[in-house]
C-alpha positions in Angstrom: 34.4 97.5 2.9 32.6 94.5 3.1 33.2 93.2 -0.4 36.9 93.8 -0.8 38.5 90.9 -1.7 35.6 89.0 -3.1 36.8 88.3 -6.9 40.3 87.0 -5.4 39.7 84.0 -7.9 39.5 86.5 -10.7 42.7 88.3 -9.7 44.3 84.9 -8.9 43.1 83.8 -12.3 44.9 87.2 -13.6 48.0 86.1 -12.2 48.5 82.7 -13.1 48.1 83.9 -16.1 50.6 86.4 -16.0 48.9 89.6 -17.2 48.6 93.1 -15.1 45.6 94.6 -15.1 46.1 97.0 -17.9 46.7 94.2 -20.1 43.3 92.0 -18.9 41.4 95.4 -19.2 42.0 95.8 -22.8 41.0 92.3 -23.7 37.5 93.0 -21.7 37.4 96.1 -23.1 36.9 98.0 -19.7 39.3 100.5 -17.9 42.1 99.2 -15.6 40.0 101.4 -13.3 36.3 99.4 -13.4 39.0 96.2 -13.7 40.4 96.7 -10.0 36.9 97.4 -8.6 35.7 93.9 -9.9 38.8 92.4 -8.5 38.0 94.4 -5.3 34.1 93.5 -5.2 32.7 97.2 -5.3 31.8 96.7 -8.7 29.3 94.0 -10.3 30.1 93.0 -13.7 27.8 93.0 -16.7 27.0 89.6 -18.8 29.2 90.6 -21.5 32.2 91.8 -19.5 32.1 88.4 -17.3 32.2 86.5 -20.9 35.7 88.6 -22.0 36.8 88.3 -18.9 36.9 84.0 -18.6 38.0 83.8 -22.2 41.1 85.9 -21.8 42.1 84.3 -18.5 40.5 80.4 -20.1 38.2 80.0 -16.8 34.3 79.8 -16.9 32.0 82.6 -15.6 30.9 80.5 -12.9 34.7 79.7 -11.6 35.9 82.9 -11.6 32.5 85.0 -10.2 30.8 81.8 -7.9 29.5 84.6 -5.3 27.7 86.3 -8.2 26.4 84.1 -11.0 26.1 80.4 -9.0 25.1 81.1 -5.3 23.8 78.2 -2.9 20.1 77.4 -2.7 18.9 78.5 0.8 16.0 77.2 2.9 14.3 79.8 4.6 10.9 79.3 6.8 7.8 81.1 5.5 4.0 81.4 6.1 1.7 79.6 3.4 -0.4 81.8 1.7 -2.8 79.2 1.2 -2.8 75.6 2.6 -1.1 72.7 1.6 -1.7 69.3 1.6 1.8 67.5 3.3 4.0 65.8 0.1 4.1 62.2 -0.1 7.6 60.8 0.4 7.9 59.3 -3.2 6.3 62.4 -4.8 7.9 63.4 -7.9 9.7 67.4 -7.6 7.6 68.2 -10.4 4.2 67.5 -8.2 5.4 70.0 -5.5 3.9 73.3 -6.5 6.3 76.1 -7.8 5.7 79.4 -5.1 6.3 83.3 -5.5 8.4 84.8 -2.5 8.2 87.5 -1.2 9.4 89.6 2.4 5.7 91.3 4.0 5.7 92.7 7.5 9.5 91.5 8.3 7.9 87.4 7.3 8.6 85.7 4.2 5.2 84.5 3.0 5.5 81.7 0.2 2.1 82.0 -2.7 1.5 79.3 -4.7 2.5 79.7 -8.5 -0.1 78.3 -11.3 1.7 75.9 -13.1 0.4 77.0 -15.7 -1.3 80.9 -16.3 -2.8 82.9 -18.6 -1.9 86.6 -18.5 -1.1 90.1 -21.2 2.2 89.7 -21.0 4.1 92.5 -21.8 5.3 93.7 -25.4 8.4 94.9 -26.9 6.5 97.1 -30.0 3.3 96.9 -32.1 3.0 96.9 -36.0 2.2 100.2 -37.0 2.1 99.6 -40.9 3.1 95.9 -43.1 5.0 96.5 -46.4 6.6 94.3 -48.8 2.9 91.8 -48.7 3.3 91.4 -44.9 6.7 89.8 -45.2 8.5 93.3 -43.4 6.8 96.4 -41.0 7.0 99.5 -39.6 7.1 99.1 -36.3 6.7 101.2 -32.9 9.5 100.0 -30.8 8.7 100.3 -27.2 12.6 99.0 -26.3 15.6 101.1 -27.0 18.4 99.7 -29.8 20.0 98.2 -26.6 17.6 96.6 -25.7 16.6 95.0 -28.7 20.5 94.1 -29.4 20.7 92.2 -26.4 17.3 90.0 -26.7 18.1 86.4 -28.0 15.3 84.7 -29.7 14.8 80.8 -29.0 12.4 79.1 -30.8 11.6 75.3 -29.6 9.2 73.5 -27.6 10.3 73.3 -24.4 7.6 74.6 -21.6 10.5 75.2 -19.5 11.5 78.0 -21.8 10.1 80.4 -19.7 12.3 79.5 -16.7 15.5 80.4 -19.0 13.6 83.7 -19.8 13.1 84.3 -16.0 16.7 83.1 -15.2 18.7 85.5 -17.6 16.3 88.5 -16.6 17.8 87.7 -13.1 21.6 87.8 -14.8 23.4 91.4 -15.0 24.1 92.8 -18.2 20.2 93.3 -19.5 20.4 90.3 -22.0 17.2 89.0 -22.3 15.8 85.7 -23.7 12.6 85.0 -25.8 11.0 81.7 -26.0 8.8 81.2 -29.3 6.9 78.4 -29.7 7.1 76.5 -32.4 8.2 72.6 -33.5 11.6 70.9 -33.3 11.5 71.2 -37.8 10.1 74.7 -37.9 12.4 76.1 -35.0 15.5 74.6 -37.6 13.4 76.2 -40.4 13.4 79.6 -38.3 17.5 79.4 -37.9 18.3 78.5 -41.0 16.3 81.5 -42.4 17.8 83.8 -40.1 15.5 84.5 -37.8 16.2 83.4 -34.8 19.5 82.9 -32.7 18.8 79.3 -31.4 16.4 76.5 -32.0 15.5 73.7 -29.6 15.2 69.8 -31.0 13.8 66.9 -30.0 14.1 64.6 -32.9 15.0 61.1 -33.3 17.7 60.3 -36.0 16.2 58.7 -38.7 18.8 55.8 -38.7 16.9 54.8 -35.0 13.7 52.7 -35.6 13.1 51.7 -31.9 11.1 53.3 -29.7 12.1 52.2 -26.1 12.2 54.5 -23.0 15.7 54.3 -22.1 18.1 56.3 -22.2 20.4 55.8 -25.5 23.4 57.7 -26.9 23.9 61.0 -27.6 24.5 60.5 -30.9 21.2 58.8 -31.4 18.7 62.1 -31.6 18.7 65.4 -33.3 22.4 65.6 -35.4 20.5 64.1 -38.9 17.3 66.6 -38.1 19.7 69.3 -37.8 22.0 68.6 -40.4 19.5 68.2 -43.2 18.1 71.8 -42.0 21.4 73.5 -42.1 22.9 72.2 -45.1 26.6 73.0 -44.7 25.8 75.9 -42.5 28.1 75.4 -39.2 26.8 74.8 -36.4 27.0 74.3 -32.5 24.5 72.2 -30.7 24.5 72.5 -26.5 22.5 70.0 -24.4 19.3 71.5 -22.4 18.0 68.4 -20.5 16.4 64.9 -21.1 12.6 64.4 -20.1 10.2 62.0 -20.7 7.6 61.6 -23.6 4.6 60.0 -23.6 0.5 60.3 -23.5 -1.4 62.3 -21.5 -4.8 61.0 -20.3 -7.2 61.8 -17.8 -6.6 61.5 -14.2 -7.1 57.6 -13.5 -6.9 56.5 -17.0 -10.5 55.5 -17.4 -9.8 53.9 -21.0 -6.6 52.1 -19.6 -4.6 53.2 -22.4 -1.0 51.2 -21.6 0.9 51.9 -25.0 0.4 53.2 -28.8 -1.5 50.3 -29.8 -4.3 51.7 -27.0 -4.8 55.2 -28.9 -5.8 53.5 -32.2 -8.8 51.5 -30.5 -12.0 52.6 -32.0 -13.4 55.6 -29.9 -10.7 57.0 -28.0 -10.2 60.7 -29.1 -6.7 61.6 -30.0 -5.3 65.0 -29.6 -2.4 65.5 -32.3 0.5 67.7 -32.5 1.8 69.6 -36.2 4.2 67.2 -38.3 7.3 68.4 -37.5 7.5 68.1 -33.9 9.3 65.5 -32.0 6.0 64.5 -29.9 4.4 63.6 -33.5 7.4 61.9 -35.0 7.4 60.1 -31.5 4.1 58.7 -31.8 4.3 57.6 -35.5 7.4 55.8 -34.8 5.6 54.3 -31.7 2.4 53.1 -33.2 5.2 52.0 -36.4 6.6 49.3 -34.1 3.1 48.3 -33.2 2.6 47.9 -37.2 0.1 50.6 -37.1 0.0 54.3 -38.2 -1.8 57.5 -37.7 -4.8 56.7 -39.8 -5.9 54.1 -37.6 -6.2 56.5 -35.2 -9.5 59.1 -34.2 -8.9 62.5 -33.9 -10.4 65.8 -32.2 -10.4 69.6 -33.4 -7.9 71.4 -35.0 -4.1 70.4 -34.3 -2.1 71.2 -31.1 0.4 73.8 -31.3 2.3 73.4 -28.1 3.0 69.9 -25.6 0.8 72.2 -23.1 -2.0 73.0 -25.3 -2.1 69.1 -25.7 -1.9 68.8 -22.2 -4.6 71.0 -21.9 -7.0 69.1 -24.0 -7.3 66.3 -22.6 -7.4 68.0 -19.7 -10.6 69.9 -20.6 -12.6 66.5 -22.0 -11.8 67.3 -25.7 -9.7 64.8 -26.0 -8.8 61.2 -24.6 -4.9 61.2 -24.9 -2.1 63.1 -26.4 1.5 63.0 -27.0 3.1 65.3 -24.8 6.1 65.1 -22.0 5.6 64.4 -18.3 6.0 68.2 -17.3 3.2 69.3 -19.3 0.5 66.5 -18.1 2.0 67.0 -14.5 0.5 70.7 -14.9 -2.6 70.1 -15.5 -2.9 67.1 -13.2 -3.2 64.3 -15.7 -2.1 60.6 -15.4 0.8 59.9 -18.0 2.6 56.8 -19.9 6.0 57.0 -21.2 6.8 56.2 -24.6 10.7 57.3 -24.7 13.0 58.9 -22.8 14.3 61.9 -25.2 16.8 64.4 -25.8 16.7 68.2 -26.2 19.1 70.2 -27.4 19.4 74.4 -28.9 21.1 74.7 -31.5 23.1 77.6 -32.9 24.6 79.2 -36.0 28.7 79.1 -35.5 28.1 82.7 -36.4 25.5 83.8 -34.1 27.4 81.7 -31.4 30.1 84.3 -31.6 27.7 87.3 -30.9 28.1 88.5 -27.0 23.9 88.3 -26.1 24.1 84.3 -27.4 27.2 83.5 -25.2 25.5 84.6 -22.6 22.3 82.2 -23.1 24.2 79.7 -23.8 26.9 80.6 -20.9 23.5 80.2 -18.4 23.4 76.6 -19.6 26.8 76.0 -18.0 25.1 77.4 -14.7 24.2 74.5 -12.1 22.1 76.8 -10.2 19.8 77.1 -13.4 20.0 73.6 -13.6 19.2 72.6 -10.5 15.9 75.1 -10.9 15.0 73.4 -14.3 15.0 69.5 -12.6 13.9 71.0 -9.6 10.1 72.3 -11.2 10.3 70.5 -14.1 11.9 67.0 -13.0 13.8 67.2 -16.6 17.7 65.4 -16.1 19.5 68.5 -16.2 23.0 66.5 -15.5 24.7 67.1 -19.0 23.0 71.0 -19.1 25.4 73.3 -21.1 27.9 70.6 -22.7 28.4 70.2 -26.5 27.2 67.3 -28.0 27.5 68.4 -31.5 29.8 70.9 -33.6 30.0 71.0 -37.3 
């Protein structure tokens, strides 16, 4: 068969560790039986199963099943769907379009990818009746108890959110991840109320004043935000990636906006995010160094809720700038100026680190394949991706 021998690393691992089978199969909690056909590549393990499994023998997923879990990128040759221009050499990753593929008539044929869409997505239930003033509700479940046990709610910021839910519905074992949107303080809010398994941060400590754009320690963003959220509740806080924030403005800059100081001149419209979220903390404590503040500055409509609804705005004429990252005005083809290279972390309870759907998420962040994806469409520095940076 033509898999046999493929997990020789796990059985290897098994070894050097001195345990039979019987004994490894009791601390995954499988049969000796399902054990020998993993070793023997017939059988494809499950999310949770590869977690046991590299904690009892003290290996990572990705060491022990490489063939599974972290294959190489291939190139391939494929027909356009529709025409392309030919990339500039110093072109950014993030300004090469994202593609669907797909195998039609024995070709692959590559399809562009919106990088943004609009779309019904799909839904896990609907409210049939609210009790208790709105806070609780009966609702029609349209997933099973499984299903529902192994979905991991992340609430954060991050547009690239929706490649982590892609990349675990790609994963065996049916965990599944959910991206909410919501800002750096009212994702902590979320966890600390229990109701959600991770939040994502971007928030500068409060002991840094400065506002450059390069890269700084660690230690300098997100451990004061987070610790004044949690109070003395532990926590673990994993690295995601570092990207750049700034303002988004229309293609060519019309106004020449250069800096913070530009967005407070009289007549340029100002798109703003909720309080709370890193991009708004980042532009106070940018215009702060210029000695000015968010009074002096015009705004337009209602608040942003999201870096690509800011994006977005300016993008349609409703607004002249906004503080977003790079990513965001890179999708909707708008010119951008940095204001600080940041940090963004999730962060998780010590308790619901411990629960098997969470390893796994945060086990994907360990994977270089999902990193090299994430740098690849977003052009985020994915280098640290899945190390600690925090525990308490």
């Amino acid at each position: 068969m033509a898999g046999v021998g493929k997990h020789s690393v796990l059985k290897s691992a098994r070894v050097e560790r001195g345990l039979t089978q019987a004994a490894l199969a009791h601390q995954a909690d499988i049969s000796r039986q399902a054990l020998s056909a993993i070793e023997a590549g017939v059988y494809q393990p499950t999310v949770g199963v590869a977690l046991k499994l590299s904690r009892a023998l003290g290996k990572s997923v990705e060491q022990l099943f490489a063939g599974d879990f972290e294959s190489k990128f291939e190139r391939v040759a494929a027909v356009v769907l529709e025409a392309q221009e030919e990339p500039q050499a110093a072109q950014r990753p993030a300004h090469r379009p994202g593609l669907y593929l797909a195998r039609v008539g024995g070709q692959i044929v590559a399809a562009t990818r919106p990088p943004v869409n609009l779309k019904l997505l799909p839904a896990a239930g609907v409210i049939e009746r609210l009790v208790s003033h709105g806070a609780k509700a009966q609702v029609l479940a349209f997933r099973s108890a499984a299903e529902i046990d192994s979905t991991v709610l992340v609430a954060g910021c991050d547009p690239a959110g929706a490649l982590l839910e892609e990349y675990m519905g790609r994963l065996p074992g049916n965990v599944r991840a959910v991206c909410l949107e919501r800002s750096s303080l009212a994702a902590l809010r979320a966890l600390r109320a229990g109701m959600v398994h991770c939040a994502g941060v971007h928030l500068r400590n409060s002991s840094v004043e400065t506002c450059a754009a390069a890269p700084r320690a660690a230690s300098d963003f997100n451990f004061d935000a987070v610790r004044q959220a949690l109070g003395d509740e532990p926590f673990v806080m994993v690295h995601f990636a570092r990207w750049e924030l700034g303002l988004a403005v229309p293609v060519g800059n019309p106004l020449e906006i250069r800096g913070p100081a530009d967005v407070a001149r009289p007549g340029v419209r100002l798109a703003l995010r909720e309080p709370g979220s890193g991009a708004r903390q980042a532009l106070e404590q940018a215009l702060a160094q210029s000695g000015l503040s968010l009074g002096r500055c015009a705004r337009t409509g209602p608040e942003v809720r999201s870096h690509l609804e800011a994006a977005a705005t300016v993008a349609q004429g409703r607004a002249d700038a906004a503080a977003t990252l790079r990513v965001a005005a890179e999708a909707f083809g708008l010119d951008f100026v940095t204001l600080r290279n940041e940090r963004y972390d999730l962060v998780v309870t010590k308790q619901a680190a411990g629960e098997t759907a969470v390893r796994a998420v945060i086990d994907a962040l360990s994977s270089s394949r999902f990193a090299r994806e994430v740098s690849s469409l977003c052009g985020y520095d994915t280098s640290a991706m899945g190390s600690v940076v925090e525990r308490s």
